[in-house]
One Martini backbone bead per residue (centre of mass of N, CA, C, O) as a GRO file, in nm:
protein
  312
    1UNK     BB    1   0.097   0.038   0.022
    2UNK     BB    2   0.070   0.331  -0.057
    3UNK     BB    3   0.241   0.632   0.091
    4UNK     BB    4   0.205   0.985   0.150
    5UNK     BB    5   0.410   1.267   0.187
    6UNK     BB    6   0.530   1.632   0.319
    7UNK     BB    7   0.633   1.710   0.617
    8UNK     BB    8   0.928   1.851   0.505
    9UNK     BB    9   0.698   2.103   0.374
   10UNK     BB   10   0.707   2.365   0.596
   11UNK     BB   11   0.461   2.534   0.790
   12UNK     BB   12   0.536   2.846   0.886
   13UNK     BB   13   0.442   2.903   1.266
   14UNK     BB   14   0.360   3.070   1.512
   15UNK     BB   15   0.327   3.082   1.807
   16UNK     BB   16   0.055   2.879   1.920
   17UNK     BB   17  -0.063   2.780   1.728
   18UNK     BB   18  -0.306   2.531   1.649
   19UNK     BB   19  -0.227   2.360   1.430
   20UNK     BB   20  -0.141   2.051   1.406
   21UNK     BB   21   0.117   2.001   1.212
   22UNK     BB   22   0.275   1.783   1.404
   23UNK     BB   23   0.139   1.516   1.310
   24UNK     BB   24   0.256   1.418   1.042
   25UNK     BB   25   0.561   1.314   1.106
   26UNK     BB   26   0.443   1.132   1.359
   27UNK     BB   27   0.272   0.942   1.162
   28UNK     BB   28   0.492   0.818   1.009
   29UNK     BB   29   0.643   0.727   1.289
   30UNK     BB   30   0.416   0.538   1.337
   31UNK     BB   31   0.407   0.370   1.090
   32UNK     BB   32   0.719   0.305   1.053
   33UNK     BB   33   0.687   0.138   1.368
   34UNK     BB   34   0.496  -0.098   1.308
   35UNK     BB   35   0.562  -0.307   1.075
   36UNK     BB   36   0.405  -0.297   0.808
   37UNK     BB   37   0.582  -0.085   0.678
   38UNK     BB   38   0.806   0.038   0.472
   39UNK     BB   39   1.007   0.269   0.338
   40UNK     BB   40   0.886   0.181   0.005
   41UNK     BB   41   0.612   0.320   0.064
   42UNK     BB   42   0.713   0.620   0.122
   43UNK     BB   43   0.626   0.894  -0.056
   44UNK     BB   44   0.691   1.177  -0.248
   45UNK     BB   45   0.494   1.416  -0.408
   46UNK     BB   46   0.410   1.559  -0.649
   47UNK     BB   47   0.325   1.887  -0.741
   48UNK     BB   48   0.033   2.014  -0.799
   49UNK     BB   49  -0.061   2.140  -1.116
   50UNK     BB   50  -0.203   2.431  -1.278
   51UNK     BB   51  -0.414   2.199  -1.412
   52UNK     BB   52  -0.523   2.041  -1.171
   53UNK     BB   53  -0.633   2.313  -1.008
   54UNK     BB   54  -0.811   2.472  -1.229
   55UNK     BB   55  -1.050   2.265  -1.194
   56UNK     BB   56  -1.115   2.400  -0.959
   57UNK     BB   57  -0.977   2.671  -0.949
   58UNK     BB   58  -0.931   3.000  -0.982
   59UNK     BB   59  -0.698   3.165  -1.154
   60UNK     BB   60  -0.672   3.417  -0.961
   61UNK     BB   61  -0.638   3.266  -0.703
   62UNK     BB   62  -0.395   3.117  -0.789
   63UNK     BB   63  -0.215   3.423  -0.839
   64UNK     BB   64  -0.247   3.497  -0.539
   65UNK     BB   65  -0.095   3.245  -0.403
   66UNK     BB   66   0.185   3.242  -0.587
   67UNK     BB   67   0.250   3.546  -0.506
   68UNK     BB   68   0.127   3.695  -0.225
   69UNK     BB   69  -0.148   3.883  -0.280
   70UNK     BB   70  -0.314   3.861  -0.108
   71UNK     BB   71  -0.529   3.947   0.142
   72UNK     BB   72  -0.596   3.949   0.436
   73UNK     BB   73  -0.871   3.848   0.479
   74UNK     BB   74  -0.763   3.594   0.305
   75UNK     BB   75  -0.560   3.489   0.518
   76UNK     BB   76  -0.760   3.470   0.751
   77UNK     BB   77  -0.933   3.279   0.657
   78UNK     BB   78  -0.745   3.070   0.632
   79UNK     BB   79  -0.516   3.072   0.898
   80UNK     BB   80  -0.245   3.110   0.727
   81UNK     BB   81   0.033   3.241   0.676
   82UNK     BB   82   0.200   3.376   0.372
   83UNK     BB   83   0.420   3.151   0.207
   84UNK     BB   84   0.625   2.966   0.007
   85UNK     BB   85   0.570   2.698   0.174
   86UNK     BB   86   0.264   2.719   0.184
   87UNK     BB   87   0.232   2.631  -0.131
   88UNK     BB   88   0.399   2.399  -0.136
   89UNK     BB   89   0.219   2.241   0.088
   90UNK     BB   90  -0.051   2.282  -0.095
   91UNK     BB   91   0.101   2.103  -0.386
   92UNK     BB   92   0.154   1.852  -0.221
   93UNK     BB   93  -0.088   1.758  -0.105
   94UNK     BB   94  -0.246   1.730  -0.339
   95UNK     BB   95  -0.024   1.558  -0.494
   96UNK     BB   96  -0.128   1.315  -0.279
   97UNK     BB   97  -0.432   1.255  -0.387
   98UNK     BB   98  -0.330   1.202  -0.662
   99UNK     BB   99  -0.180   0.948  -0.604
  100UNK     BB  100  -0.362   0.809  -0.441
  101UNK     BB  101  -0.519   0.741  -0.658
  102UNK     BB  102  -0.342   0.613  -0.888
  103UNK     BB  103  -0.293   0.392  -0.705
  104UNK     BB  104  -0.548   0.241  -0.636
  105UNK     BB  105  -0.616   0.232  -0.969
  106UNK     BB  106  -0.396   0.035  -0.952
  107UNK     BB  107  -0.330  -0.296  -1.035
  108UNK     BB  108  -0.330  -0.460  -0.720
  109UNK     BB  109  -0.469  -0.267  -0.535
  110UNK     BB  110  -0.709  -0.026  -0.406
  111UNK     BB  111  -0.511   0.163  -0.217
  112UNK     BB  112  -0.422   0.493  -0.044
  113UNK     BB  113  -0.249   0.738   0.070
  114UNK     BB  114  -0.243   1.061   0.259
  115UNK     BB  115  -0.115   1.180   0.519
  116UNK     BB  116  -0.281   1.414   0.447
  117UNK     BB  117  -0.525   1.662   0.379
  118UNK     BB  118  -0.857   1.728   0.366
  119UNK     BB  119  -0.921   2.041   0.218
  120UNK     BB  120  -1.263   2.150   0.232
  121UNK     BB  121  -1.298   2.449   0.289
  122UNK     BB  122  -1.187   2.493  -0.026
  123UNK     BB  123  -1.247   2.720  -0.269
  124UNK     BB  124  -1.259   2.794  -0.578
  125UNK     BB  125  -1.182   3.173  -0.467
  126UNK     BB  126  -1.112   3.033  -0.143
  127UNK     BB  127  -1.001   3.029   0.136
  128UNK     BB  128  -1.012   2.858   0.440
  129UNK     BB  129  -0.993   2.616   0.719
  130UNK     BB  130  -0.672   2.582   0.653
  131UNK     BB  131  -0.764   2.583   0.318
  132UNK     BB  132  -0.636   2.626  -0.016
  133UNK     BB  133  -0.636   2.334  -0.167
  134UNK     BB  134  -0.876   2.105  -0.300
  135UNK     BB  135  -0.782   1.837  -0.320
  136UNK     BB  136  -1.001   1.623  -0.412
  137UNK     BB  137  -1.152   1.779  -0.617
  138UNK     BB  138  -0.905   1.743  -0.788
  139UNK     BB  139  -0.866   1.476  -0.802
  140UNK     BB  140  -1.134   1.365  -0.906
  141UNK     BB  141  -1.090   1.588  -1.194
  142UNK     BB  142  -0.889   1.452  -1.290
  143UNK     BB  143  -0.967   1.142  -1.321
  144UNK     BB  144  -1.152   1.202  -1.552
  145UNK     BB  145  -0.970   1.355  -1.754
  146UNK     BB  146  -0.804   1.082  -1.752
  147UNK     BB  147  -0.969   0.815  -1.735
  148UNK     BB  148  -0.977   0.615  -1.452
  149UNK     BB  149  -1.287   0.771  -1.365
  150UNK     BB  150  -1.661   0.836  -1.351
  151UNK     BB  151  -1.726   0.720  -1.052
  152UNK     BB  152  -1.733   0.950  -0.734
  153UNK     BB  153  -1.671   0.948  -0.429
  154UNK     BB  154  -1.742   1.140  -0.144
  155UNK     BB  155  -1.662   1.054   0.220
  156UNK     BB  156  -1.709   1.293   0.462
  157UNK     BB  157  -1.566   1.218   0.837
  158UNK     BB  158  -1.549   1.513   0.890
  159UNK     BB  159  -1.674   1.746   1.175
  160UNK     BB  160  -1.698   1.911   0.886
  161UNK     BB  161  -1.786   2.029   0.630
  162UNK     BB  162  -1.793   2.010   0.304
  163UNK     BB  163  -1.824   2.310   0.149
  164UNK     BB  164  -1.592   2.315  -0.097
  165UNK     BB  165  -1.678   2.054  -0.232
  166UNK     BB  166  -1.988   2.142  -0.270
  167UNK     BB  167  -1.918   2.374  -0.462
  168UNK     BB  168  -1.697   2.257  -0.657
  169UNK     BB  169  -1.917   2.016  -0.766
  170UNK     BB  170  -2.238   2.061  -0.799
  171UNK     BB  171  -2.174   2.046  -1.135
  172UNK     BB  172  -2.151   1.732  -1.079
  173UNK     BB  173  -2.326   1.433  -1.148
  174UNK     BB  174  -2.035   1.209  -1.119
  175UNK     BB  175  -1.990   1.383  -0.810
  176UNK     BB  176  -2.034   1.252  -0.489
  177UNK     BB  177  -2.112   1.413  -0.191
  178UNK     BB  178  -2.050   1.352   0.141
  179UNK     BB  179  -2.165   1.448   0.472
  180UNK     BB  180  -2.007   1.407   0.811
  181UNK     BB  181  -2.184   1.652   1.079
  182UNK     BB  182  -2.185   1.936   1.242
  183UNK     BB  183  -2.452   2.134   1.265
  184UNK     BB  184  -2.275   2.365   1.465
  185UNK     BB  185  -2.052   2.355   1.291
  186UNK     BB  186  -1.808   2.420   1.131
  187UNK     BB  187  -1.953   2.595   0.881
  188UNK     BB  188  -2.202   2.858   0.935
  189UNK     BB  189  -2.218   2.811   0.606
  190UNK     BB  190  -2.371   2.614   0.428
  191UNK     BB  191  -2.374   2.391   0.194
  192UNK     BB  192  -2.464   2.154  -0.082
  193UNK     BB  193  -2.459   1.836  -0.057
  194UNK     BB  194  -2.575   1.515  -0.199
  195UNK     BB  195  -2.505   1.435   0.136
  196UNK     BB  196  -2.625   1.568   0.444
  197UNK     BB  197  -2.519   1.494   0.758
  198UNK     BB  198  -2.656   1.607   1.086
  199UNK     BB  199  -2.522   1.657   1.391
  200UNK     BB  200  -2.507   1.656   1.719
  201UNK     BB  201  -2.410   1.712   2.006
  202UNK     BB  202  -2.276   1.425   2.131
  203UNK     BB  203  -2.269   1.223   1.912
  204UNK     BB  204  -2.201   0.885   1.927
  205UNK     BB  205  -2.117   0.613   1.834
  206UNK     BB  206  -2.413   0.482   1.742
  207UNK     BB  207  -2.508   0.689   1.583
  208UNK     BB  208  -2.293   0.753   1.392
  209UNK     BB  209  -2.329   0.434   1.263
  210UNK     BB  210  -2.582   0.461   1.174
  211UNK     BB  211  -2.568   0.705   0.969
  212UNK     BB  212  -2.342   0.568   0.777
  213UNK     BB  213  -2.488   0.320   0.697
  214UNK     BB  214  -2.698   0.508   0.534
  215UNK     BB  215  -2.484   0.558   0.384
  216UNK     BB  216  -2.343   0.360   0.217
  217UNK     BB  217  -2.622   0.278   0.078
  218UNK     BB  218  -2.625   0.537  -0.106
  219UNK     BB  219  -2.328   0.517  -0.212
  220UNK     BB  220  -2.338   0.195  -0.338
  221UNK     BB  221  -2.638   0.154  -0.436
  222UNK     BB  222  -2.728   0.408  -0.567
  223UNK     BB  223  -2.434   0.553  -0.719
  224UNK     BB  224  -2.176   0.336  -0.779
  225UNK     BB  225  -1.888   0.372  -0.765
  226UNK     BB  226  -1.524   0.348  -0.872
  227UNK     BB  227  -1.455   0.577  -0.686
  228UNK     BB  228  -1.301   0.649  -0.358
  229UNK     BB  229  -1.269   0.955  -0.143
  230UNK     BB  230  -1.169   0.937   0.221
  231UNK     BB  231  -1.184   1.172   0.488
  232UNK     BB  232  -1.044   1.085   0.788
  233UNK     BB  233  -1.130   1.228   1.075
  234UNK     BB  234  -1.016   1.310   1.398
  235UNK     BB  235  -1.267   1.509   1.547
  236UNK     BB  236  -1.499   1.358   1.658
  237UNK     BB  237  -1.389   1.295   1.894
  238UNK     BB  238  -1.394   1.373   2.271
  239UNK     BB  239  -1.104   1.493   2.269
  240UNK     BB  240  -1.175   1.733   2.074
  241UNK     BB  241  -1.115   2.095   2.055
  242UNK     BB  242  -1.342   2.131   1.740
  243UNK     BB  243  -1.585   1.916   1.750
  244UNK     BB  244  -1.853   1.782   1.974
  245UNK     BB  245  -1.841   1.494   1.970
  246UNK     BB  246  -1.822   1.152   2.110
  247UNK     BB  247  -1.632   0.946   2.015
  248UNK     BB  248  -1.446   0.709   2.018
  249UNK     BB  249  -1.192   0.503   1.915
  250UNK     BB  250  -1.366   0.263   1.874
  251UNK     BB  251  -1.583   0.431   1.688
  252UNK     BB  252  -1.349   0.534   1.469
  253UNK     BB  253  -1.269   0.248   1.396
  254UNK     BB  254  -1.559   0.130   1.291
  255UNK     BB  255  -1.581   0.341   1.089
  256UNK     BB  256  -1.350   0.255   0.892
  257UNK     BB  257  -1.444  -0.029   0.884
  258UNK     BB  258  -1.703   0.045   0.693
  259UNK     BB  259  -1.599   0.232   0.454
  260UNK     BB  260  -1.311   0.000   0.397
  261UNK     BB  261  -1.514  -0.248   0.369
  262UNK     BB  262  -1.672  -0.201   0.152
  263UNK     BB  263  -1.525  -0.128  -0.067
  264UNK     BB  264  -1.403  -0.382  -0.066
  265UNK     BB  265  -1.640  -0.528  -0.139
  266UNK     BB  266  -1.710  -0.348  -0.392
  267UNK     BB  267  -1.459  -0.340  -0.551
  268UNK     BB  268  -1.331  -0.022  -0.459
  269UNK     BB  269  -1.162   0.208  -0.464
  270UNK     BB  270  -0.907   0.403  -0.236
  271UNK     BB  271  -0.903   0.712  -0.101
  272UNK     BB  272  -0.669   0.872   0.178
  273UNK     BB  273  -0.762   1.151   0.380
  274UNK     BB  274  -0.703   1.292   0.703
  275UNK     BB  275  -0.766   1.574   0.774
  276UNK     BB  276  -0.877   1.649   1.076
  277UNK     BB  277  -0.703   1.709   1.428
  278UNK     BB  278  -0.754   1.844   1.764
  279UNK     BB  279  -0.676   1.749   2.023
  280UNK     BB  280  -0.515   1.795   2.330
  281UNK     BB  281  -0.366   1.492   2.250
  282UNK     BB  282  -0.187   1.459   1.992
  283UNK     BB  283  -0.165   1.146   2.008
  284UNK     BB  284  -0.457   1.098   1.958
  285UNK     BB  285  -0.474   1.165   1.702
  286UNK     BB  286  -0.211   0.944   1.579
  287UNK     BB  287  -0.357   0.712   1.658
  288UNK     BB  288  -0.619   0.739   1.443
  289UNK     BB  289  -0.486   0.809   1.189
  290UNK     BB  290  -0.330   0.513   1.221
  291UNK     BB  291  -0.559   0.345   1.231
  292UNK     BB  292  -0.688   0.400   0.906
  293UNK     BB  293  -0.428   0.258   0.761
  294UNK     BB  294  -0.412  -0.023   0.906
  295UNK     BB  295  -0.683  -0.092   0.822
  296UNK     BB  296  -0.630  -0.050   0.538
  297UNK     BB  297  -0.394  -0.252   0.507
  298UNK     BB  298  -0.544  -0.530   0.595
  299UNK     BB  299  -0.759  -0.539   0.421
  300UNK     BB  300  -0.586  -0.470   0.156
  301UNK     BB  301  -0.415  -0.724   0.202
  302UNK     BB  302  -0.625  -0.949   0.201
  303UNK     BB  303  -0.708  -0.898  -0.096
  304UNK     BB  304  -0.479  -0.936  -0.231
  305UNK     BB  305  -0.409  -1.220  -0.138
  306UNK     BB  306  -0.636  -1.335  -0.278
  307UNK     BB  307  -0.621  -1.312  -0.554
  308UNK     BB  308  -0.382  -1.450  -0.577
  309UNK     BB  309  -0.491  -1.706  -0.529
  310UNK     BB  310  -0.710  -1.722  -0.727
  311UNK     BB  311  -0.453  -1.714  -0.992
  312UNK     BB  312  -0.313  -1.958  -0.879
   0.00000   0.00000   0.00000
């Protein structure tokens, strides 16, 4: 399974910043002190280029992002001072959801994993909680113009609406966006995604996991994608101090384990990006991001090898 990361192409923030950077490089290093993964799973990826950026975003915002021409207020809505560092970790972002999206459809994968991603706040033509290029969005349409995949389904199971994937995506009738989220939380002006499940504060596992059940069987029988992308949100936690909802870790590992064993029953590619995730206890996210990975190794790990007994 291939694992795509950026974290050492660091966006430089002020002391006391609340956003935890910190929790990628982390993630990485207990990714690979699991004993799961090798060294050669561990991919940087290229860049996403201005053509594959701009099937989702304004070209004019996309040039004052290049430039650093942003208004302060487009700064601040972003929530990350602007720096040339801060573009090229938003470029390289993008371009590991789009190399996870290409390694999961070629044959005998199945999934991979983009270690950071899920900027899902970013609009066609601004940058929005802390998100500059809407990932996802960017991989979807590229998926399709290069003729890889026709249905996407978008997954997002960060504790907030993907407001600006609702946004950039809504006339297109071929990728389908499901959000389950905060009724309450940010953003507080929402989007219309194709389905959006709106869930009350202190939601638990059991109310989860039932309405995940609902969204899963209309976009699996309903929908019937060809590729999912998976935004795996660490933030629904009862210890994150952006989320509001209540989920333990056994509910958010139940949680991948539907999305990502759907998939694979449906066999469905899988492509997953991070989102959010802000605990208290930093190791609490990366505890979490760690178990949707290697769910996901488990998982499709399983599956290579059953393939390959059927084939010998």
């Amino acid at each position: 399974m291939n694992l795509y990361y950026a974290d050492h192409f660091v966006l430089p923030l002020p002391a006391g910043h609340r956003f935890p950077m910190e929790k990628y490089s982390r993630l990485r290093e207990r990714l690979l002190a699991s004993g799961v993964f090798a060294a050669s799973d561990f991919h940087v990826p290229v860049a996403a280029s201005d053509t594959e950026i701009l099937r989702a975003h304004d070209a004019a915002y996309l040039e004052r992002v290049a430039a650093g021409t942003l208004e302060p207020a487009e700064v601040r809505r972003i929530g990350f001072p602007w720096s040339p560092a801060m573009v090229e970790r938003s470029r390289r972002s993008a371009g590991a959801t789009l190399a996870a999206c290409r390694s999961a459809l070629a044959p005998g994968q199945g999934c991979a994993a983009n270690l950071a991603g899920g900027t899902h706040h970013a609009h066609r033509d601004f940058g929005s909680g802390f998100c500059v290029f809407n990932d996802a969005a960017i991989a979807a349409l590229a998926m399709r113009a290069e003729g890889r995949a026709r249905r996407i389904a978008l997954i997002d199971c960060d504790v907030h609406q993907g407001d600006g994937s609702a946004a950039i995506l809504a006339a297109e009738p071929e990728i389908f966006t499901c959000s389950l989220h905060g009724a309450k939380n940010f953003p507080f002006r929402k989007q219309v995604s194709d389905l959006d499940i709106e869930l009350p504060d202190d939601t638990s596992d059991e109310a989860y996991l039932q309405a995940l059940d609902g969204a899963l069987e209309r976009i699996f029988d309903g929908f019937r994608p060809d590729l999912a992308i998976y935004l795996a949100g660490a933030d629904p936690y009862e210890g994150d101090r952006l989320g509001r909802l209540a989920l333990s870790m056994a509910g958010l590992a139940a949680r991948d384990e539907r999305v990502l064993g759907t998939c694979r029953a449906a066999n469905v590619p899988v492509a997953i990006a991070m989102a959010g995730g802000y605990a208290s206890e930093i190791d609490d996210t990366v505890a979490i991001h760690a178990t949707t990975v290697l769910t996901a190794a488990r998982l499709f790990g399983a599956a290579a090898r059953s393939r390959i007994a059927i084939d010998v």
